[in-house]
Structure formats: structure tokens, C-alpha cells
C-alpha positions as CSV (number, residue, x, y, z in Angstrom):
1,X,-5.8,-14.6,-22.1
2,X,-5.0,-16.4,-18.6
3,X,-5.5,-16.1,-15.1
4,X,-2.4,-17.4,-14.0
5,X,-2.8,-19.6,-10.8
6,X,0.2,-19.3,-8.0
7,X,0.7,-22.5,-5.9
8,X,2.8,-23.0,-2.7
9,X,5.6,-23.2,-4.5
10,X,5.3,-19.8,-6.8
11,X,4.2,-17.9,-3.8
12,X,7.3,-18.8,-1.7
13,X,9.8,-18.2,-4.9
14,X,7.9,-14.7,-5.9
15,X,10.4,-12.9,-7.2
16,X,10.9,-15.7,-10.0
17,X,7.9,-16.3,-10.6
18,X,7.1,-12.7,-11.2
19,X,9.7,-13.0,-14.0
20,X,8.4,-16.4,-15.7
21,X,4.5,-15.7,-15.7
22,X,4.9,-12.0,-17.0
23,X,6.7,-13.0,-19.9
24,X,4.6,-15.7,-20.9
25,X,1.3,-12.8,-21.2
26,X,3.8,-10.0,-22.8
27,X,2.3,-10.6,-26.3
28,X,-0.1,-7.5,-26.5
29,X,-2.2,-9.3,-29.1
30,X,-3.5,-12.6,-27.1
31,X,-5.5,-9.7,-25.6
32,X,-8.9,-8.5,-27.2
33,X,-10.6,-5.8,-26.0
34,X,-13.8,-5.9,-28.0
35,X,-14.2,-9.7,-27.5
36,X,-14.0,-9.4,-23.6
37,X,-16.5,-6.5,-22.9
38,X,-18.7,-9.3,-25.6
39,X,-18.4,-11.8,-23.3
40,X,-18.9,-10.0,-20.3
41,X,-22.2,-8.7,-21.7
42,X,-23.6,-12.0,-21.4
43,X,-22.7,-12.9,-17.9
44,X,-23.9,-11.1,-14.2
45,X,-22.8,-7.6,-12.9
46,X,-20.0,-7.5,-10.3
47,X,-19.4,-6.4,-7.5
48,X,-15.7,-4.9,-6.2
49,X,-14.2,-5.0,-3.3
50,X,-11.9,-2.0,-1.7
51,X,-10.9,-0.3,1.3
52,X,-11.6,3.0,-0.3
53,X,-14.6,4.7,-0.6
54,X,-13.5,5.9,-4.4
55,X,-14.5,2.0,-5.1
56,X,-18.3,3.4,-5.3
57,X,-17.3,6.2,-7.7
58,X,-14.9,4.2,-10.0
59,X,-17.5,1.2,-10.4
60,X,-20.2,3.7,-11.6
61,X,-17.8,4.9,-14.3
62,X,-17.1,1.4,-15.6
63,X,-20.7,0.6,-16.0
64,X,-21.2,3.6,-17.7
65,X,-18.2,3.3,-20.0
66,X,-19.0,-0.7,-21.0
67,X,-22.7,-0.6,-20.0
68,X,-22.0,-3.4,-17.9
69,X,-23.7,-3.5,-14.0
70,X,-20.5,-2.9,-11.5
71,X,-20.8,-2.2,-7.9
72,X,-18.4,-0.8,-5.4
73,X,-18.3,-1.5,-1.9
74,X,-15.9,0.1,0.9
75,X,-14.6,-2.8,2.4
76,X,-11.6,-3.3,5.2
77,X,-8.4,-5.1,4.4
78,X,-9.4,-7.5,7.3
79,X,-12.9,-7.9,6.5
80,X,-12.4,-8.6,3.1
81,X,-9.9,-11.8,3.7
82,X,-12.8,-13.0,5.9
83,X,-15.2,-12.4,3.2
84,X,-13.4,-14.1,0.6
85,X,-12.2,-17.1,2.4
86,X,-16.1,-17.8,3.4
87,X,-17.7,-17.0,0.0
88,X,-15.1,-19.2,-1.8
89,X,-16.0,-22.1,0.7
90,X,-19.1,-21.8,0.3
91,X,-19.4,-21.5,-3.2
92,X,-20.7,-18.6,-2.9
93,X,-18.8,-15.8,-4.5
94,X,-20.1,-12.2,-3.7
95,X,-16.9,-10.0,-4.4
96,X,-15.5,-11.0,-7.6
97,X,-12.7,-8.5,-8.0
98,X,-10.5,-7.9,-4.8
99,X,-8.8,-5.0,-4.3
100,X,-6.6,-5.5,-1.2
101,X,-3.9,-3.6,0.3
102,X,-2.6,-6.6,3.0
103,X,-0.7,-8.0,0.1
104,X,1.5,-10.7,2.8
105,X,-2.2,-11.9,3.6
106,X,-2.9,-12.1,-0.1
107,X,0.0,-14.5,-0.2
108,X,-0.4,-16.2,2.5
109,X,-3.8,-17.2,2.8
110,X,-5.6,-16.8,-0.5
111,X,-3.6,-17.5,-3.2
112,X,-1.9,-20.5,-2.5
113,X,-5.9,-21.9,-1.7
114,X,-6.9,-20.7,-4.7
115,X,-9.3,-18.3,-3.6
116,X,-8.1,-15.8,-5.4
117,X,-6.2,-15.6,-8.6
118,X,-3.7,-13.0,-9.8
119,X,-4.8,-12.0,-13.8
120,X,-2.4,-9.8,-16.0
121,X,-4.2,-8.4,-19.4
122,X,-1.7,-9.1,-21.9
123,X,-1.5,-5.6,-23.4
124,X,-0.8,-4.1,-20.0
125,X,2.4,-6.3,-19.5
126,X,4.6,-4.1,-20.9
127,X,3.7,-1.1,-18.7
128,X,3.8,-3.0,-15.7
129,X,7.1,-3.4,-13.9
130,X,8.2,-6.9,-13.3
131,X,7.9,-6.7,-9.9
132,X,4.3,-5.9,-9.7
133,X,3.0,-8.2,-12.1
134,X,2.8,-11.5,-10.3
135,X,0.6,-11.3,-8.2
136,X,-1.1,-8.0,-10.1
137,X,-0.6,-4.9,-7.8
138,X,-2.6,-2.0,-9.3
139,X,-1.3,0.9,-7.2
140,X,1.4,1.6,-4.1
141,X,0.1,3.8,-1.4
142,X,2.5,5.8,0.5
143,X,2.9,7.0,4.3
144,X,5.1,9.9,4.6
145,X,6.4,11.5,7.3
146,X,4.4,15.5,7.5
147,X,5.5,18.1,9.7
148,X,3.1,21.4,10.0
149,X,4.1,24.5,7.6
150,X,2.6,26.9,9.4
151,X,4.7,26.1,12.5
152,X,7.9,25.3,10.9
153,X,9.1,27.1,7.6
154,X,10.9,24.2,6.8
155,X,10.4,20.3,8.0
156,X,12.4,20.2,11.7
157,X,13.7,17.2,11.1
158,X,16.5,15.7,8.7
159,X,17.2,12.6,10.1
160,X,15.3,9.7,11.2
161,X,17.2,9.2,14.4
162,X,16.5,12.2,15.7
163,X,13.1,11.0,16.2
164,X,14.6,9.3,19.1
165,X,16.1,11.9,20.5
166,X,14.6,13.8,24.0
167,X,13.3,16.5,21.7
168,X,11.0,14.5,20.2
169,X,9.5,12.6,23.3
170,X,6.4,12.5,23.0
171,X,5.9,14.6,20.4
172,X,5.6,11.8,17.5
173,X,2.2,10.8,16.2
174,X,2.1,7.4,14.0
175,X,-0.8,5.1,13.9
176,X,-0.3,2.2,16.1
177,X,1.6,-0.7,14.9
178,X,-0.7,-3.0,16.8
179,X,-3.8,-2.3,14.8
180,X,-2.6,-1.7,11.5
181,X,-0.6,-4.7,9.9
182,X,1.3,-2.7,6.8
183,X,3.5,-1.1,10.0
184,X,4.6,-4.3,11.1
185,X,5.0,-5.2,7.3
186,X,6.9,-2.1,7.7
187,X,9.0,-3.2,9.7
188,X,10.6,-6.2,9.0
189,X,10.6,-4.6,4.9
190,X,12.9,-2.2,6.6
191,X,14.9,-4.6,8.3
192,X,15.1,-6.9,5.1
193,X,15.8,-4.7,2.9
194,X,16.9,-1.2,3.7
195,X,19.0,-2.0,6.9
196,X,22.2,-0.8,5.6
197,X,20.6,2.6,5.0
198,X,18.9,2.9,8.7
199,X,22.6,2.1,10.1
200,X,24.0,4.8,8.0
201,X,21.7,7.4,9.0
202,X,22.7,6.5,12.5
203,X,26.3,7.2,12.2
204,X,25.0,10.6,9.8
205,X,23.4,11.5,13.3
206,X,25.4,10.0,16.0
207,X,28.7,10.6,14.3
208,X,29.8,7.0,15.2
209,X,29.0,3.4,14.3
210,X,25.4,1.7,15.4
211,X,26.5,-0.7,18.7
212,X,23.4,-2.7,19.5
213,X,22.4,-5.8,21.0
214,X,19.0,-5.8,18.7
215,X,19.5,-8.0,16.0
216,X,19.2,-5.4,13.6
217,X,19.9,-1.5,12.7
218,X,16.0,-1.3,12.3
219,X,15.2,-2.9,15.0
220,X,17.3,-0.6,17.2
221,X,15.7,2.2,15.6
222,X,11.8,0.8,16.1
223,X,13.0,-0.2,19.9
224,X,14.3,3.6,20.4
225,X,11.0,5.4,18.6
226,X,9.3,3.2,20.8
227,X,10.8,4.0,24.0
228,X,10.2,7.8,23.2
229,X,6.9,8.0,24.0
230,X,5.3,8.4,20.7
231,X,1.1,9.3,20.2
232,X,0.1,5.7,19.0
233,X,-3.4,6.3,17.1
234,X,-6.2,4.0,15.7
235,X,-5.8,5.6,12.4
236,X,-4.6,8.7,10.1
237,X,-7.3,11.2,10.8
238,X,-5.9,11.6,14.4
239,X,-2.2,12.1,13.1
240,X,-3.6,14.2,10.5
241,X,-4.9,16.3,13.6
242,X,-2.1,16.0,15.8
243,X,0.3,17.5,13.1
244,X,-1.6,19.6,11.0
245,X,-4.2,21.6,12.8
246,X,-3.2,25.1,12.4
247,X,-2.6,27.6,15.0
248,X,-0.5,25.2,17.2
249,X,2.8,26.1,18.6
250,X,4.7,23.1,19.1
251,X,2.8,20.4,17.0
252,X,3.3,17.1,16.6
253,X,5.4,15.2,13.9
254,X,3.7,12.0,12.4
255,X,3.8,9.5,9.8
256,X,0.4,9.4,7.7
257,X,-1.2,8.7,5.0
258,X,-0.5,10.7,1.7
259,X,-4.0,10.5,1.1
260,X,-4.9,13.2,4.2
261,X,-3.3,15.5,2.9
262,X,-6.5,16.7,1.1
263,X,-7.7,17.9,4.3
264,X,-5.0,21.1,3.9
265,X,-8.4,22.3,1.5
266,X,-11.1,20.2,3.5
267,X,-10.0,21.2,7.0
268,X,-7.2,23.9,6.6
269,X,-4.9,21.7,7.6
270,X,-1.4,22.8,7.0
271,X,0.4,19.3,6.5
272,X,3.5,19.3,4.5
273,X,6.3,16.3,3.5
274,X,10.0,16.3,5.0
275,X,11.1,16.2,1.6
276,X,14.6,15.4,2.8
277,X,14.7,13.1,5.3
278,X,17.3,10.7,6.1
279,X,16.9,8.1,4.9
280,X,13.4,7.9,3.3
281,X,10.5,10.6,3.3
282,X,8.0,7.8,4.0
283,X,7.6,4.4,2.3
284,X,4.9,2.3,0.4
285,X,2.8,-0.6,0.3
286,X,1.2,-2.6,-2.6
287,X,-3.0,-2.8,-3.8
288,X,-3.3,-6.3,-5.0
289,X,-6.2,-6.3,-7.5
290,X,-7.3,-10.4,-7.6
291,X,-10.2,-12.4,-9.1
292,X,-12.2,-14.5,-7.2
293,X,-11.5,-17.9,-8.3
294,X,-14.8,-19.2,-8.3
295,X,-16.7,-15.9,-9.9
296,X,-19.6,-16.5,-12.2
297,X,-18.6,-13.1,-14.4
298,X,-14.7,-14.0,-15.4
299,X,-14.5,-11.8,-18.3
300,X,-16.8,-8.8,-16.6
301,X,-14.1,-9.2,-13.9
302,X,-11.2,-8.8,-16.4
303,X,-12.4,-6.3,-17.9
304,X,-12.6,-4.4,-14.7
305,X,-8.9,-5.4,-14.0
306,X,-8.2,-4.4,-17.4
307,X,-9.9,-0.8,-16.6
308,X,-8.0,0.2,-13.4
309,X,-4.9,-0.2,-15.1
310,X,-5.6,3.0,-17.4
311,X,-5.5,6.6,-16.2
312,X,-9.4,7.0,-16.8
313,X,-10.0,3.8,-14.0
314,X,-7.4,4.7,-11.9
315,X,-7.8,8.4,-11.6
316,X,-10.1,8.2,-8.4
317,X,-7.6,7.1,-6.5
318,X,-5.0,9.3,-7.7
319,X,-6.7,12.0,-6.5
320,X,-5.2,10.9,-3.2
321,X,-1.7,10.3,-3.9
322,X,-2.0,6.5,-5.0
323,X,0.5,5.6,-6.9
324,X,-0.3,3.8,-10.4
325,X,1.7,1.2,-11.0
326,X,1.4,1.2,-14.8
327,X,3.9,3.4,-15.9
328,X,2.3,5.3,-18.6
329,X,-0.1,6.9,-16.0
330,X,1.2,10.3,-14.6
331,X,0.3,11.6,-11.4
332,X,-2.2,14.5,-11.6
333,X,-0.6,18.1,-10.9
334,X,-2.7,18.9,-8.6
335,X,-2.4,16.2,-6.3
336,X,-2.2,17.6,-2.9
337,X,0.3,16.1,-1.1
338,X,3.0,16.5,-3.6
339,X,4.3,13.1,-3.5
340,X,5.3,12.8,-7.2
341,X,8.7,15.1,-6.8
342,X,10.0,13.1,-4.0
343,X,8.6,9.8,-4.9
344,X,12.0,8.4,-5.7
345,X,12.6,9.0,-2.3
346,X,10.1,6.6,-0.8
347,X,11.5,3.0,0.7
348,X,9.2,0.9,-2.0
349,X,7.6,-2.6,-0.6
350,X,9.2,-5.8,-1.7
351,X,6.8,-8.7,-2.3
352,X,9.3,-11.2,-2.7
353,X,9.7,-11.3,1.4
354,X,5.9,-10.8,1.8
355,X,5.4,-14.4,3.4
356,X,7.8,-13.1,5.5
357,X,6.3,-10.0,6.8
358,X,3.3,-12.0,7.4
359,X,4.8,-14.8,9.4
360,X,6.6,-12.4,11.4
361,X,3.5,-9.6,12.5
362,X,3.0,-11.3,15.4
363,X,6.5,-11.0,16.6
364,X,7.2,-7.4,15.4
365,X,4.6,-6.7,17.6
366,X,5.5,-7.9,20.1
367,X,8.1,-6.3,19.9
368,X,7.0,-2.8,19.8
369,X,4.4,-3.6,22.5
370,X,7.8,-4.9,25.0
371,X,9.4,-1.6,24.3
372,X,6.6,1.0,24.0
373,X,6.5,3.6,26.5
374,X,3.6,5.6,27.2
């Protein structure tokens, strides 16, 4: 059983690394179960770090399952890096499992300083796909784009382009790309790897080739949302609002977190998917779950890694449309957002150009802020 460290090198190469380290844990049995939660019996209770609530909830059911002392605490993406960066310099480790969604930040700042370290139990291998394993993501959370059902009897849009279309000004909700990073992430995933796709739905639309002086397909089509006036928010909840509060009669569209769409029951909400737009119905980031380097409960904090990779650790955060990346898990039925049927739909994130959607948030928002029009 290793945690397997990721230097400069590793980090920059991800994609073959993922392939090297994974196959050196595949062999189920250099994993034992019994002799971990052993170990971990004799060492100090943990604490978790996540930016969901559900942390509380899922650390309570691991003490009670291994009679081991967990706690979970609802901590920011931000907030955490700070955390961890000062605790490890200090040696003074207060979070010893990290459950992080800015995965470019992950590999940018705190694995290649050690801070953290990326840990794969041996008997989960197999169920893991390659390109989650190094570094360990636990989940992907989705953003889709939601239209109301109670306005529309079917999603009003079928193409992403339209969205730049006079129709639409104004009438597009999205949390802003300046205060949330995975949009700018967003971004330049979309120009790395799906610009082929955004250029085709152009021509779908337009009925003519893409002619731009943006260096990009994507970055034509983030310049032109821009310039159409969209309702830039500080988080979900607002876009959550803005398109699904019923009894409106021209609501908004928005991109939003698969996760509100539990407020349909909590709210009456009446938020539904465009289950077919062109070309994606949303798309995904990654949940890193890392060990603090320096923590005084190693096998207490593999064990916990160990947990979240099954359906009964996991489930929580199911609940609101997470998707597990262990591949044995399946989705709940009554998840309420429906994501499962059109989850092979979503544009999934790449890590292996994470450094570069960390080296280039700064200028992807500039970018947006140059060509956003209120």
C-alpha cells in the first residue's frame, strides 16, 4: 500500500503518469482492509475537508461504520488551498483528507510541494478509470444547462450558438466567470479539447463556416455570450432562481449546478436539462480526494479514501447529482436532476491540461471581463 508522490515532472506529463502509477497499485491484494482500520485504531481521529456540507454527514457514518473519530468540515475550494499550504508549513496538519474540486490548483500548487499526496487503495484500481487515478478524483460534478418546464414544454434551445443570438440578450443566467475558477477552467478545457465540436455547432446554426479573428472557435463563442448581456451571478442559487421560479413568463436560461435541482421539491422549482443541446448539455469538473502529506493518522486517512470510493461513502453526494467515479457505483434513481440518461452527453474535464487551465485563469478572464456587456 503506497501513497504515490507526484513531482514537477509527473504533474506536467499527467496523462502518463496516470498510466504508470495505476498500474503499479492494480494488484487488489497488496491492499488489506482489516489491517488498515487496525492501524488506524491506534492513531488520532481526522478531520475532512470539503466544499460540501454532506462532508458532516458522510464523516459521521464512517465513524460509526469503523468506530474511528472523523470529522467533517464545509470548507471552500479557496479556503482550503490556503489552509493546507499554511498547516503543511507549519507543521501543523489540521485537515488530513482533502476533498477539493479546483483540481488545476491541486496540481499546481500542492502536489508538486508535497503538501498533499494523491493515494489509490489497491483494490479500487480496477474500478477506477485511468484517467482519474493519478491524482485520485473521487467524483465529477456537472453544470448543465436548465431551462424552466413549466414555461417551456420542451428546452427552447438546441444549439449553443443561439445563445448568442438577439433572443437571448439578456436573458442568460451563468454564474460569473470572474468569481468562480472551474468556468475559466471551463473555458480553455473547451478550447483544448472540444473546439472542433463548438465550430461545428456554429455552422449547424449559421449554416456556414466559423470566420473569426479570436484565436479560437471557443473563444468566439465565450466573446459572443459575453457581448449578449448575460445575468453574471455570485453563485447557483441565483441562477437557480432566475430560471426556475415558477409562474414566470419569459424566464431566464442558465447554466447551474446539477446539484440545485433538488430545489424542484425544496422550493417548487421547475428546472429541467436541455437534454439535447448542441453540442454538450453541460460539462464536468473533477473532486480530488488527497492526503495531507504531513498527517499524523495515515492509515485512518486511507481508510477514509478507501470509504468514499464505495456506494455506501459516496452516496451523500450522489444525492445531488455527483458523479462517482468508481464505476461499480450507480447513480441513485431518484436523483433529481436526471443527469444519469444524458451523462454521456456532458463535455468531461481533462486533467492532463490542468496546469494549463490554471496558468491561463487570469487571462480567460480577462478576457471575458474585455468583452462582457452589461
Amino acid at each position: 500500500m503506497h501513497i504515490h508522490r507526484i513531482g514537477r515532472t509527473a504533474v506536467a506529463a499527467l496523462g502518463v503518469a496516470a498510466g504508470v502509477i495505476s498500474t503499479t497499485a492494480a494488484a487488489a491484494d497488496g491492499f488489506d482492509l482489516d489491517r488498515v482500520i487496525a492501524a488506524a485504531k491506534n492513531e488520532k481521529p481526522i478531520t475532512i475537508y470539503d466544499s460540501t456540507g454532506k462532508i458532516v454527514e458522510m464523516a459521521e457514518n464512517f465513524s460509526a461504520k469503523y468506530g474511528l473519530k472523523a470529522t467533517g468540515m464545509k470548507v471552500s475550494a479557496n479556503s482550503q488551498l490556503e489552509m493546507i499550504i499554511r498547516e503543511a508549513q507549519a507543521d501543523n496538519v489540521q485537515g488530513d483528507v482533502v476533498l477539493i474540486t479546483d483540481a488545476p490548483a491541486a496540481l499546481a500548487q500542492l502536489l508538486p510541494e508535497e503538501f498533499v499526496q494523491s493515494y489509490l487503495p489497491e483494490d479500487m484500481a480496477a474500478k477506477i478509470p485511468a484517467e482519474f487515478r493519478n491524482p485520485l478524483a473521487i467524483s465529477t460534478n456537472a453544470n448543465v444547462w436548465a431551462y424552466n418546464t413549466e414555461a417551456y414544454d420542451e428546452c427552447p434551445v438546441s444549439n449553443i450558438w443561439e445563445l448568442t443570438d438577439p433572443k437571448w440578450k439578456g436573458k442568460v443566467a451563468l454564474v460569473d466567470p470572474l468569481t468562480k475558477s472551474t468556468y475559466t477552467d471551463w473555458f480553455n478545457q473547451m478550447e483544448a479539447h472540444g473546439d472542433d465540436k463548438v465550430a461545428a455547432a456554429y455552422k449547424a446554426h449559421f449554416g456556414q463556416d466559423l470566420q473569426t479573428e479570436e484565436k479560437s472557435a471557443s473563444a468566439a463563442w465565450i466573446k459572443a455570450l459575453a457581448e449578449n448581456a448575460p445575468l453574471a451571478t455570485d453563485g447557483d442559487d441565483p441562477v437557480a432562481e432566475a430560471v426556475g421560479a415558477p409562474g414566470q413568463k419569459a424566464p431566464f436560461f442558465g447554466l447551474l449546478s446539477s446539484a440545485k435541482f433538488r430545489d424542484n421539491e425544496a422550493k417548487g422549482y421547475k428546472l429541467g436539462i436541455c437534454k439535447d443541446l448542441d453540442p454538450w448539455v453541460g460539462w464536468t469538473y473533477v473532486k480530488l480526494g488527497l492526503i495531507a502529506s504531513k498527517t499524523a493518522s495515515p492509515n485512518a486517512a486511507r481508510l477514509f479514501v478507501h470509504y468514499i470510493l464505495t456506494e455506501e461513502g459516496i452516496a451523500p453526494q450522489m444525492k445531488d447529482g455527483k458523479l462517482p467515479t468508481n464505476t461499480d457505483i450507480k447513480m441513485p434513481a431518484d436523483e433529481p436532476s436526471g443527469l444519469m440518461a444524458v451523462s454521456d452527453r456532458l463535455f468531461g474535464y481533462d486533467s492532463s491540461t490542468g496546469l494549463s487551465d490554471f496558468d491561463r485563469r487570469e487571462e480567460w478572464q480577462d478576457f471575458w471581463r474585455a468583452n462582457y456587456s452589461k
